[in-house]
TORNU-389794 format. One record per residue: x, y, z of N, C-alpha, C, O in turn. Coordinates in Angstrom, 1 decimal. Example, Ala and Ser with C-alpha at 12.3 -4.5 7.8 and 13.67 -1.06 7.14 Angstrom:
2
nx_ny_nz_cax_cay_caz_cx_cy_cz_ox_oy_oz
13.2_-5.7_7.8_12.3_-4.5_7.8_13.2_-3.3_7.8_14.2_-3.3_8.5
12.8_-2.2_7.1_13.7_-1.1_7.1_12.9_0.0_7.9_13.4_1.1_8.0
This chain:
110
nx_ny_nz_cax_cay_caz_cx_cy_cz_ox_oy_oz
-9.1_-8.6_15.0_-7.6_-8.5_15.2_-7.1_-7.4_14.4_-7.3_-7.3_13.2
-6.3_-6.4_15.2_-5.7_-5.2_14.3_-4.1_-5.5_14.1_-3.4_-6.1_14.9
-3.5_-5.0_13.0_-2.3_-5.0_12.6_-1.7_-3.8_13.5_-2.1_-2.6_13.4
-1.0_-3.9_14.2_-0.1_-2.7_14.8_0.4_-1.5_13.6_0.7_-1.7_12.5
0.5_-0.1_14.4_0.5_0.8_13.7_2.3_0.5_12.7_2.7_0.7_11.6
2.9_0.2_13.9_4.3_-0.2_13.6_4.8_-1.4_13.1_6.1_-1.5_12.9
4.1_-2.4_12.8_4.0_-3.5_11.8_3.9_-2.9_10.3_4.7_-3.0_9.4
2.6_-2.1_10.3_2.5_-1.6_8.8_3.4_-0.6_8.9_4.2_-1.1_8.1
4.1_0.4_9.2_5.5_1.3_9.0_6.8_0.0_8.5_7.3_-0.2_7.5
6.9_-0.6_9.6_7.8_-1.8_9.3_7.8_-2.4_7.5_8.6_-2.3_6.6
6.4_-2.9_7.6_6.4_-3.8_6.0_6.5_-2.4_4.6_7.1_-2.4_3.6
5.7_-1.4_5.2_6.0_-0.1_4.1_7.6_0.0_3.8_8.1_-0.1_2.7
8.5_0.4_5.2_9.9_0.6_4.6_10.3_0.0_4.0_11.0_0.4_3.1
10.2_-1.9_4.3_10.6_-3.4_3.8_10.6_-3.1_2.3_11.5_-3.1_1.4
9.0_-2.7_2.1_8.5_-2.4_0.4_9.4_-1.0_0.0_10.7_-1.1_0.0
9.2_-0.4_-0.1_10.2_0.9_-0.2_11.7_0.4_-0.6_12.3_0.9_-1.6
12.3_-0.7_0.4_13.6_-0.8_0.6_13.8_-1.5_-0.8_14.6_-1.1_-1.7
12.9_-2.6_-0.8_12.6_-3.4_-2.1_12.5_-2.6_-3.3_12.8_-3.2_-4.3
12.2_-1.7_-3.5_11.7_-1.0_-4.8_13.1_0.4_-5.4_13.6_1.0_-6.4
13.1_0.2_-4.2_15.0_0.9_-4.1_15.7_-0.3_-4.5_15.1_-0.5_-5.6
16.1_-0.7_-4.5_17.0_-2.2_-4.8_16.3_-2.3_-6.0_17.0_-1.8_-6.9
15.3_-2.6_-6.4_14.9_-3.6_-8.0_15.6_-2.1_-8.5_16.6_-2.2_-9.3
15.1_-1.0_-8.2_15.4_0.4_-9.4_16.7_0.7_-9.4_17.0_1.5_-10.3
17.5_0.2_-8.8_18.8_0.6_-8.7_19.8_-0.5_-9.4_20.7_-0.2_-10.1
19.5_-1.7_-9.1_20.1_-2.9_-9.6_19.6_-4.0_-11.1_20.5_-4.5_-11.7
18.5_-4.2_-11.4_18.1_-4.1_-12.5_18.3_-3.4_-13.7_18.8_-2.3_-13.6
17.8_-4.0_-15.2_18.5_-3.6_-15.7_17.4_-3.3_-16.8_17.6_-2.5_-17.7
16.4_-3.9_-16.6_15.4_-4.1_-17.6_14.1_-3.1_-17.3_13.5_-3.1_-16.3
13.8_-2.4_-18.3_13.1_-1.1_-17.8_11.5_-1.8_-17.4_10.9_-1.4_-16.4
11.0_-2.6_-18.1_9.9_-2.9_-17.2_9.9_-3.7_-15.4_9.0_-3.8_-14.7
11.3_-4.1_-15.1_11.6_-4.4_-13.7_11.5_-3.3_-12.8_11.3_-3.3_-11.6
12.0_-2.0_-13.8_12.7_-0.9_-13.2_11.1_0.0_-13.0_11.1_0.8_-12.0
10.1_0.1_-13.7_8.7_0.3_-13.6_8.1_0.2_-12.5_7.6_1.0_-11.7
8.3_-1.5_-12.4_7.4_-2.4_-11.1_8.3_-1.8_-9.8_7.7_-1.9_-8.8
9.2_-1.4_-9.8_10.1_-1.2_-8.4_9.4_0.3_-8.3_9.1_0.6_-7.2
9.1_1.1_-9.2_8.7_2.0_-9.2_7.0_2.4_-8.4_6.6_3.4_-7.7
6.5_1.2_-8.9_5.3_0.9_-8.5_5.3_0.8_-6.9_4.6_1.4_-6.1
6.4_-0.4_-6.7_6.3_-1.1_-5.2_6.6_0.3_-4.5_6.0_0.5_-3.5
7.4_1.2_-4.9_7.5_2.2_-3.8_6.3_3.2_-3.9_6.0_3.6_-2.7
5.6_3.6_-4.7_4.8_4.1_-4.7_3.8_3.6_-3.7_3.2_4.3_-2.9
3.6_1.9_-3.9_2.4_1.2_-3.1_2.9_1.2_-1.5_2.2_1.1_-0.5
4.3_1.2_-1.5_5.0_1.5_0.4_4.4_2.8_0.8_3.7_2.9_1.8
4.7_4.0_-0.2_4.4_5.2_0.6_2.6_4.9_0.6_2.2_4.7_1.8
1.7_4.8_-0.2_0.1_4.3_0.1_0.2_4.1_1.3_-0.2_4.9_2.1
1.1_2.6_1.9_0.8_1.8_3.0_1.4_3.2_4.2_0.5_3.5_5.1
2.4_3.7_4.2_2.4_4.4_5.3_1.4_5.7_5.3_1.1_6.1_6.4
0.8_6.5_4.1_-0.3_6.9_4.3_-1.3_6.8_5.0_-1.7_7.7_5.8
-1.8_5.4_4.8_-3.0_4.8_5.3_-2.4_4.2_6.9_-3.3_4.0_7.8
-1.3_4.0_7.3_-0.7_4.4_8.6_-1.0_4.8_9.3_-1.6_4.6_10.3
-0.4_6.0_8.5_-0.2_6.8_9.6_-1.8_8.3_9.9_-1.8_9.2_10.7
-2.8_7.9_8.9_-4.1_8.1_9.3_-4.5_7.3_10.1_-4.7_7.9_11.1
-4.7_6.1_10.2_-5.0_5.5_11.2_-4.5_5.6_12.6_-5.2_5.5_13.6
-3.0_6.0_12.5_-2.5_5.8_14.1_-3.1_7.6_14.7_-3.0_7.8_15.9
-3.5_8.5_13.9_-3.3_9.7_13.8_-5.0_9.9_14.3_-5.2_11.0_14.9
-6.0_8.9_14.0_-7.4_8.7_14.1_-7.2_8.1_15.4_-7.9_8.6_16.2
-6.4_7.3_15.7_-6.8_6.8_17.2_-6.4_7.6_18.2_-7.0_7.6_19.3
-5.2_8.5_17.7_-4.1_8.9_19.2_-4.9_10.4_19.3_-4.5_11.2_20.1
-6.3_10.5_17.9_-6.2_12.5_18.2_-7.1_12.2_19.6_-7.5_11.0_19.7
-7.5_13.1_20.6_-8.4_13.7_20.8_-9.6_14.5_20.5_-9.6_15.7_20.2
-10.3_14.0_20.6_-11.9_14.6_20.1_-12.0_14.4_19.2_-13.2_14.7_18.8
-11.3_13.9_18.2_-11.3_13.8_16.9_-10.6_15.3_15.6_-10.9_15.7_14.5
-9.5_15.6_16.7_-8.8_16.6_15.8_-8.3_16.4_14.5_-7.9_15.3_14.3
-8.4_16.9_13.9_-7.6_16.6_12.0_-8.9_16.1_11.5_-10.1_16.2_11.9
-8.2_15.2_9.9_-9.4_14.7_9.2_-9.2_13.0_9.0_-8.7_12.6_8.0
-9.4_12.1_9.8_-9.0_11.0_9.4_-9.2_10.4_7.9_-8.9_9.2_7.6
-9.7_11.0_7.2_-9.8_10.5_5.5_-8.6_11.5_4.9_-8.5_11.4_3.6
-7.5_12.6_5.7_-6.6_12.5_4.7_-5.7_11.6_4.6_-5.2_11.9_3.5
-4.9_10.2_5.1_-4.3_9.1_4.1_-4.9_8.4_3.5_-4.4_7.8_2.6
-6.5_8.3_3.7_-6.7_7.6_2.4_-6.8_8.6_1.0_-6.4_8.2_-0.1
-7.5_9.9_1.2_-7.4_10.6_0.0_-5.8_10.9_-1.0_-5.7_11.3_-2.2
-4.7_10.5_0.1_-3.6_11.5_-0.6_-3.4_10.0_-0.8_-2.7_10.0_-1.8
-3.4_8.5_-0.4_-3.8_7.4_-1.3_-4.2_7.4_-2.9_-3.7_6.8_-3.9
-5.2_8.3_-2.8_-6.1_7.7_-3.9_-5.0_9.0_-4.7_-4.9_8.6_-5.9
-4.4_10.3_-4.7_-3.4_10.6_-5.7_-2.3_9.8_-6.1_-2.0_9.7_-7.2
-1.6_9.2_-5.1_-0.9_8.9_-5.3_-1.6_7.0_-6.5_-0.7_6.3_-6.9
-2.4_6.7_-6.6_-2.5_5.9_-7.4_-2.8_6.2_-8.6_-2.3_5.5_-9.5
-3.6_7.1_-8.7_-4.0_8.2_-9.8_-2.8_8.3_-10.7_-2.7_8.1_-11.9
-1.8_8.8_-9.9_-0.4_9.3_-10.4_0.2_8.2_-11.1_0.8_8.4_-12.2
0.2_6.7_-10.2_0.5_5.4_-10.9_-0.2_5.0_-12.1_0.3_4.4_-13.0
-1.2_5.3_-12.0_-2.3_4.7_-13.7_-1.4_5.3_-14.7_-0.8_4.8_-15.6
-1.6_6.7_-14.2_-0.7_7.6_-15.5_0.7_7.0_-15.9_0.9_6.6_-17.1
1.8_7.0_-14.8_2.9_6.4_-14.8_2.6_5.5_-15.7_3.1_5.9_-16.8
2.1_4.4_-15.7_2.2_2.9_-15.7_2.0_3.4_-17.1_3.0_3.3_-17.9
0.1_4.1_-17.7_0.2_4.1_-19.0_1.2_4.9_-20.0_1.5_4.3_-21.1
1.7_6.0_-19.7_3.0_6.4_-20.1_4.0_5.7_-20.6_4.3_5.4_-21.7
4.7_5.3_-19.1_5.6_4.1_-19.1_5.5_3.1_-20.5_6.2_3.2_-21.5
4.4_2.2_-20.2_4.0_1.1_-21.1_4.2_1.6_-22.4_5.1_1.2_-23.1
3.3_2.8_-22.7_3.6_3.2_-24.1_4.7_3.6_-24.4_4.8_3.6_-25.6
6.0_4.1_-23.7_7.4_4.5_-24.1_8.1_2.9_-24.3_8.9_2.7_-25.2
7.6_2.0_-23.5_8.7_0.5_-23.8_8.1_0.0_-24.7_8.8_-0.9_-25.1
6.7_0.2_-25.6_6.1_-0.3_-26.4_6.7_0.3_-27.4_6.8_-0.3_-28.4
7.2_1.6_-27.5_7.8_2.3_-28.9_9.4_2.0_-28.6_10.3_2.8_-29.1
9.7_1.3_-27.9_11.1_1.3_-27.8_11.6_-0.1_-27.9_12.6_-0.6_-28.2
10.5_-0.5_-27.5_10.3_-2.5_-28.1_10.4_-2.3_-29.6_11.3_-3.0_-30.2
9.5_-1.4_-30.3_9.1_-1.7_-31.4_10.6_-1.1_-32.5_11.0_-1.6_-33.5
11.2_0.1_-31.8_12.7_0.4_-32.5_13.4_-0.1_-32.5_14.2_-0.3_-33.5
13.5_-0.9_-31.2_15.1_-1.4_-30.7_15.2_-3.2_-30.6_16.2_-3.8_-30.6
13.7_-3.7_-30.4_13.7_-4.9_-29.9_14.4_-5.0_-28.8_15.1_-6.0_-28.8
14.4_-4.3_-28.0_14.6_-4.8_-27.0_14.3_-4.3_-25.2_14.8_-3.2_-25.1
13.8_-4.5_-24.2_13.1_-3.4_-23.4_14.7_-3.2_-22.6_14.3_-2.8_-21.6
16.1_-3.3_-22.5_17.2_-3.3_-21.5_17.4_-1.3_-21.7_17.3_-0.7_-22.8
17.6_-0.9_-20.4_18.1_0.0_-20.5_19.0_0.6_-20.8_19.0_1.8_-20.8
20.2_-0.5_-21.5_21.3_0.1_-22.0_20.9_0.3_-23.3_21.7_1.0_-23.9
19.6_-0.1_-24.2_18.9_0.6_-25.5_18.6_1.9_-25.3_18.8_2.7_-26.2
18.0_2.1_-24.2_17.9_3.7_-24.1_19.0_4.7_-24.2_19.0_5.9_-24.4
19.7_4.1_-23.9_21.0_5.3_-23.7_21.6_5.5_-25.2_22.6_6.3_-25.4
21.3_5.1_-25.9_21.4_4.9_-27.7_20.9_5.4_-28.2_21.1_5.6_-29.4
19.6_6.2_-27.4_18.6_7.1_-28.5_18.8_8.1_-28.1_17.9_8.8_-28.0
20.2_8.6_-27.6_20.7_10.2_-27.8_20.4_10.4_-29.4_20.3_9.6_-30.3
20.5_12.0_-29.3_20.6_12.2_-30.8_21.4_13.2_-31.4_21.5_13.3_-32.6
């Protein structure tokens, strides 16, 4: 049984839409991370999409069907980094301020 090409476009924007909302409406920078994540993991899913629908509809086999998974695998690449970055800025900013809320950050102007 296959997932329709437009089911996974569908749940990617859903994710996307979600990760827009948490980053925008939250307040707390590690919520504001994970929203960051979820959109990163929407665009994955429409990657891997839209290779797939791109692998069925070529002819002869035109293009390369391993480019959404390869530009997949940057864009997670990019998330490890993110994430460990990230972590380490709320861990020095835990450790100044006690506290992870965004409105701490805006305090370390200088």
């Amino acid at each position: 049984m296959n997932v329709p090409t437009e089911h996974l476009f569908a749940l990617a924007a859903a994710l996307f839409a979600l990760g827009v909302l948490g980053f925008l409406v939250r307040r707390n920078i590690i919520i504001v991370l994970a929203s960051i994540e979820l959109m990163l993991n929407a665009a994955n899913l429409t990657f891997l999409g839209a290779s797939r629908h791109w692998a069925q509809a070529s002819l002869e086999g035109v293009g390369n069907p391993l480019q959404g998974p390869i530009f997949a695998l940057f864009v997670i690449l990019v998330a490890a980094a993110e994430a460990a970055v990230g972590l380490a800025l709320i861990i020095a900013l835990y450790r100044q301020k006690e506290s992870v809320s965004l409105d701490a950050v805006t305090e370390l102007k200088g």
